[in-house]
C-alpha positions as CSV (number, residue, x, y, z in Angstrom):
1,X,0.0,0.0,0.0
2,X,1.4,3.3,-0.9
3,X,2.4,5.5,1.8
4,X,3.5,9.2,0.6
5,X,2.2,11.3,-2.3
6,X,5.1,13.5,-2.8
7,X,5.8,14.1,-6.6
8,X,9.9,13.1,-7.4
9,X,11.8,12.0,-10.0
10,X,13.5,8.7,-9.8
11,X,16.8,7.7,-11.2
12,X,19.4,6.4,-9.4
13,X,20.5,5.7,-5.5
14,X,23.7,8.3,-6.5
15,X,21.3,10.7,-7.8
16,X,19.5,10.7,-4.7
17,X,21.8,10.6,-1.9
18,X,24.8,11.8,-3.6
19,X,25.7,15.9,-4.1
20,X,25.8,17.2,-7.7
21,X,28.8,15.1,-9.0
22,X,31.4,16.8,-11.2
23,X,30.9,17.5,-14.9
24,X,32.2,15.2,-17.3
25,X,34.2,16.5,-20.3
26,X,32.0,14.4,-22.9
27,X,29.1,13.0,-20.9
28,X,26.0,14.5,-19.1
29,X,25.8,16.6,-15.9
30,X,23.7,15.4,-13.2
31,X,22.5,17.7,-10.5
32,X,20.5,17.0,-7.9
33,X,20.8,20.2,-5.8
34,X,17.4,22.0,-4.3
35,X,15.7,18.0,-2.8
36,X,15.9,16.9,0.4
37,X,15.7,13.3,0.9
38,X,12.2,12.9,-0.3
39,X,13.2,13.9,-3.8
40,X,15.5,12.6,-6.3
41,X,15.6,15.2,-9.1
42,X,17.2,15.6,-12.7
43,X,18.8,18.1,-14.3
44,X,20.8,16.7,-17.5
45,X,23.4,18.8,-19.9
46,X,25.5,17.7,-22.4
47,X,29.0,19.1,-23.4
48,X,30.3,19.4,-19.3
49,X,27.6,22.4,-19.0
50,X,25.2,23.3,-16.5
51,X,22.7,25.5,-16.2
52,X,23.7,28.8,-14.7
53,X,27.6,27.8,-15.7
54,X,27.4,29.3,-19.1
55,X,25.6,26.4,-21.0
56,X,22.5,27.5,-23.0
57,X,19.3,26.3,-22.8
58,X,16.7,25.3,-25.9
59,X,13.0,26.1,-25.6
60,X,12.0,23.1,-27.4
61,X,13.0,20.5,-24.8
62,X,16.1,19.7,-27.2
63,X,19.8,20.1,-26.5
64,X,21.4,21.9,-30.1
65,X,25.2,22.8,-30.6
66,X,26.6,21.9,-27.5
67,X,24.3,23.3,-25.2
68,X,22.2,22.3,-22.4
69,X,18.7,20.5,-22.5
70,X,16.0,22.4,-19.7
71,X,14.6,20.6,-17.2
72,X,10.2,20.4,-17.0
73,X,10.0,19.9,-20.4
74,X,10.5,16.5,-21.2
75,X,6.8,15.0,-22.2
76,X,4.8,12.8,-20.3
77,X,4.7,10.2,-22.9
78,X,8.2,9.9,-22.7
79,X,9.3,8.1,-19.8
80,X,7.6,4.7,-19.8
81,X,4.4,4.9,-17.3
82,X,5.5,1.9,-14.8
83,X,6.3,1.1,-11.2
84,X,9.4,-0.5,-10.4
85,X,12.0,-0.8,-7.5
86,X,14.7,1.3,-6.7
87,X,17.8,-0.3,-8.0
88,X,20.6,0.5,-5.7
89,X,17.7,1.3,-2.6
90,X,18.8,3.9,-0.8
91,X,20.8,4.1,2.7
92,X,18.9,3.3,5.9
93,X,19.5,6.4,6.6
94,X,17.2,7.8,4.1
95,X,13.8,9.6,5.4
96,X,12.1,7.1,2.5
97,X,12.1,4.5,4.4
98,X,9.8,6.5,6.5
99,X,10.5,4.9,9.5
100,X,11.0,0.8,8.4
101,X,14.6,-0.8,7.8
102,X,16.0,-1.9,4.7
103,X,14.3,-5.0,3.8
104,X,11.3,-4.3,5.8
105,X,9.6,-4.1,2.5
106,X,11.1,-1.6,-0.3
107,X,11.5,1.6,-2.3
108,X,9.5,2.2,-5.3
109,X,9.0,4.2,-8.5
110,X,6.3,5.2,-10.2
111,X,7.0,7.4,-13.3
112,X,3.5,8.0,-14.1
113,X,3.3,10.5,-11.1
114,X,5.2,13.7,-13.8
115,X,4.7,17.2,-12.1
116,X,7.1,19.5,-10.9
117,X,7.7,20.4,-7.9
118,X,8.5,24.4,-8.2
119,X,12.3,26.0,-7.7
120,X,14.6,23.7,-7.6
121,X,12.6,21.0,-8.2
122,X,12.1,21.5,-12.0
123,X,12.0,17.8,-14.3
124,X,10.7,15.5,-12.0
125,X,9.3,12.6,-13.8
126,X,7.8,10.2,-11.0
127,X,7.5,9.1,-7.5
128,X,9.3,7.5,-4.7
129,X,7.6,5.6,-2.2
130,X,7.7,3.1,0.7
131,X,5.4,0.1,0.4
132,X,5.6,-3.4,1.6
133,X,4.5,-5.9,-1.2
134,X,5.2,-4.7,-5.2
135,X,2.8,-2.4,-6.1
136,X,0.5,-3.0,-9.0
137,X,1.7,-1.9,-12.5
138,X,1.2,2.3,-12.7
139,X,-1.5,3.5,-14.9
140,X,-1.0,7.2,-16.7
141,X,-3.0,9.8,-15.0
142,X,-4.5,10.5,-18.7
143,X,-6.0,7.1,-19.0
144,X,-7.4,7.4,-15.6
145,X,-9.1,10.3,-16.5
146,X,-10.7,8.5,-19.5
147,X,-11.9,5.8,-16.8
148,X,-13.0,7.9,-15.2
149,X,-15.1,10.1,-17.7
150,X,-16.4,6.4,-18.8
151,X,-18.1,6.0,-15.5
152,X,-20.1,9.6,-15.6
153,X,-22.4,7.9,-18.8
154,X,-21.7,11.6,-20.2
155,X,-25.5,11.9,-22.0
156,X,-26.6,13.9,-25.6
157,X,-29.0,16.6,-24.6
158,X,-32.4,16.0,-23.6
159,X,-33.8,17.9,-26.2
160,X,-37.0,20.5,-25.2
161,X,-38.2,22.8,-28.1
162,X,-41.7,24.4,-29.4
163,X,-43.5,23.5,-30.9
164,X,-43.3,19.9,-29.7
165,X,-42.1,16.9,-31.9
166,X,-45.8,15.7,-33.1
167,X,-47.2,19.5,-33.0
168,X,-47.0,22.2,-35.1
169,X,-45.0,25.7,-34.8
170,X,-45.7,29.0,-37.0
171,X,-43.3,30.7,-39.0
172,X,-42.6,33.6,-36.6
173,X,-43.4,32.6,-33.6
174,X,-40.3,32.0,-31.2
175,X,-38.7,28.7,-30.5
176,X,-37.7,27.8,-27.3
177,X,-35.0,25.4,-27.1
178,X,-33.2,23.8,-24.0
179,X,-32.3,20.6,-22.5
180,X,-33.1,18.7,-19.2
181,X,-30.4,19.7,-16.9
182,X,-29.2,16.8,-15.0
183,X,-25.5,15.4,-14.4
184,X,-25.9,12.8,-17.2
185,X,-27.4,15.6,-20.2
186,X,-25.8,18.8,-18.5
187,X,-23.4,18.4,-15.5
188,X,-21.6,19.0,-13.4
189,X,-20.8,15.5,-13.1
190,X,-17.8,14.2,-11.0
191,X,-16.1,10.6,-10.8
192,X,-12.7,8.9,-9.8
193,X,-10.7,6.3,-11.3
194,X,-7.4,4.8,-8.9
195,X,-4.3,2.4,-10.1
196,X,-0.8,2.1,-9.0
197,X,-1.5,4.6,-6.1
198,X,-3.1,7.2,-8.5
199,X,-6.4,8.6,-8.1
200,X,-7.6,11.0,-10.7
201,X,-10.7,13.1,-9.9
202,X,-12.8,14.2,-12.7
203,X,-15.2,16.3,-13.4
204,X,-17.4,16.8,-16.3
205,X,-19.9,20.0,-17.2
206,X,-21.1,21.0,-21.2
207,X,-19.9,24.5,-22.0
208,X,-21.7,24.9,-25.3
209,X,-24.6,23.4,-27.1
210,X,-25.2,23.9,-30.7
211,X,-28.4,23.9,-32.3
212,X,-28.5,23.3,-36.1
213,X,-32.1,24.2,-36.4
214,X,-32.7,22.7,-40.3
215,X,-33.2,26.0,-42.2
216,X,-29.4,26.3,-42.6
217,X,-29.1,28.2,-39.5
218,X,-27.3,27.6,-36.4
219,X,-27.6,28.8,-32.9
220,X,-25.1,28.2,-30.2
221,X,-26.1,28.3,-26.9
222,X,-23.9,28.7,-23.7
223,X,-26.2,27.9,-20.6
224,X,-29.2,24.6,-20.5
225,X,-31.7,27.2,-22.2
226,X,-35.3,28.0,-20.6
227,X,-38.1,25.8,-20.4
228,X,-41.1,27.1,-22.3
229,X,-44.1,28.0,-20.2
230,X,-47.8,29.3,-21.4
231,X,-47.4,32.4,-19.1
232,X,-44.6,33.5,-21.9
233,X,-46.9,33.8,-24.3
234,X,-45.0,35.3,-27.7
235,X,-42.1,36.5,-25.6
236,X,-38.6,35.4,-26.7
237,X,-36.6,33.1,-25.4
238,X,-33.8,34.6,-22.9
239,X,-31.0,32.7,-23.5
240,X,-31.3,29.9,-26.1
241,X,-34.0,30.8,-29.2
242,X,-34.7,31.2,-32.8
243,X,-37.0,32.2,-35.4
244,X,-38.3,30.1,-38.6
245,X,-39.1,32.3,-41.4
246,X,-39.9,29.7,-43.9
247,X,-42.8,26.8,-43.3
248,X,-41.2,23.2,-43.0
249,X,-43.1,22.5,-46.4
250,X,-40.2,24.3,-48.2
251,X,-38.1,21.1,-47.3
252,X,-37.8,18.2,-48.8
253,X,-39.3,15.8,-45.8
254,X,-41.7,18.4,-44.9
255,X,-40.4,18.8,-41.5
256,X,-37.3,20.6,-40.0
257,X,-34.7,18.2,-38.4
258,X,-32.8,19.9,-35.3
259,X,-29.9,18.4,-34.0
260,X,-28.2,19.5,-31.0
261,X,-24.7,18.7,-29.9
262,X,-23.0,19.3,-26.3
263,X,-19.5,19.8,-26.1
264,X,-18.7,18.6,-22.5
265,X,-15.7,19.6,-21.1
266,X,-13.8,17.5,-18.4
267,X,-11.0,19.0,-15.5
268,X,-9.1,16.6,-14.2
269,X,-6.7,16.4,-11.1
270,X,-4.4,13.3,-10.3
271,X,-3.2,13.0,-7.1
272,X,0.2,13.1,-8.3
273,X,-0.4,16.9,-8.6
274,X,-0.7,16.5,-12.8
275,X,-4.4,18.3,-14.3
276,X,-5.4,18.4,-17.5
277,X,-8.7,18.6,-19.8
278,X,-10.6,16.3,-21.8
279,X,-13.5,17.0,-24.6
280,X,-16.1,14.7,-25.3
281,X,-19.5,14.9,-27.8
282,X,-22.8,14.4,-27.8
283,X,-25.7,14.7,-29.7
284,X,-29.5,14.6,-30.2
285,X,-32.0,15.3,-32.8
286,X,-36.0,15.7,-33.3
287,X,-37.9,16.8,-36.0
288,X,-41.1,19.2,-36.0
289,X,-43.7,20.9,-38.3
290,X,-44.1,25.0,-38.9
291,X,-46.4,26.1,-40.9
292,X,-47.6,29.1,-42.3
293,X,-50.4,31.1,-40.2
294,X,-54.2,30.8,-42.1
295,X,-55.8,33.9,-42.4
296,X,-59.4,34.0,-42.3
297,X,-61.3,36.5,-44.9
């Protein structure tokens, strides 16, 4: 069972017990200075430069001509998503072992835990921690997210309109439109998904629906919309309406077929301190009748 959730980068029992050892004429620089024992960071050059010693630094992630590649940018995808033991394990000296011996249990790794951790603590890529028994294999935060947007049964929206499917509108007249609000058609809507020690919290709410309304115009709507109600009489909508100026007879089925789609969007928060977004879409459609009105001579 894992025991700390401190974000760290894990390499080596040298890089995390050892100070910044000398550069090397051809090889990389590794410096671990600004962690305390609960932290095992990286900061690699090339060419026998560090940063701050008159090496330069690339804002693509890259090292070019010599210089020296930053720290924090190396991609998530790029250090395999896994959990593994600490090979040397540290001293027993170490404040990892939070409390146990060597061999009472072990030091682990999991590199899907990629934050940093502010000054000093720039590139970390994963996360040291004491646990008894091998831990499970680590699961990205990103698919976790997915899992957990996968449990929230994210829903097209319920689609409310007049006139009513089966009725009859006139051209002119205003058209309501909205959807049920609920945390399955509108949000918010909030679940978890946990692996290797991970929990990621998401949660889900639709930003935008649009409303293709079959006469070749479209209107986009930013909140649920408003419920039509007999006391509104000819009054517009506030917030999500439109207009026909054309009967439904001018189309080819007769009708006018309105589709609307939800664009949901998804925060999500690992408890490895990494966030991120997700987008997902739904959509709905009905068809109804307008008609001309009859004047009576």
């Amino acid at each position: 069972m894992l025991t700390r959730t401190a974000t760290i980068a894990a390499l080596t029992l040298a890089a995390l017990l050892a100070p910044a050892p000398m550069a090397l004429a051809d090889g990389p620089d590794i410096d671990v200075g600004g962690c305390d024992n609960d932290f095992v960071c990286l900061d690699v050059g090339v060419g026998g430069s560090k940063p701050g010693s008159g090496g330069s630094r690339s804002g693509s992630g890259t090292s070019g001509n010599g210089g020296t590649a930053p720290v924090g940018t190396r991609p998530v995808g790029s250090v395999p998503c896994e959990i593994r033991k600490l090979d040397p394990q540290p001293g027993a000296d170490s404040d990892l072992w939070e409390g146990h011996k060597p061999g009472d249990g072990a030091i682990y790794v999991n590199t899907c835990a990629d934050s940093g951790m502010g000054a000093g603590n720039d590139g970390t890529i994963g996360l040291a921690f004491w646990a008894q028994d091998q831990p499970p294999p680590g699961v990205a935060p990103e698919v976790l997210a997915q899992r957990a947007v996968d449990q929230m049964l994210l829903k097209a929206p319920q689609i409310g309109i007049t006139p009513k499917p089966g009725g009859k509108g006139v051209v002119g007249m205003p058209v309501y439109l909205w959807t049920e609000r609920s945390p399955q058609t509108y949000g918010p809507n909030t679940a978890s998904a946990s692996a290797g020690g991970i929990t990621v919290t998401a949660t889900a709410k639709v930003s935008w629906i649009v409303w293709q309304m079959g006469d070749g115009k479209t209107v986009t709507c930013t909140t649920a919309g408003t419920p039509y109600q007999v006391a509104y009489g000819k009054k517009p909508s506030p917030d999500c309406g439109h207009r026909y100026n054309a009967p439904s007879s001018t189309t080819s089925t007769g009708r006018y077929h309105v589709t609307a789609t939800s664009t949901w969007t998804i925060a999500w928060e690992a408890t490895s301190g990494q966030t991120g977004q997700l987008t997902e879409v739904r959509d709905s459609a009905v068809d109804i009748t307008v008609a001309e009105v009859q004047v009576l001579n």
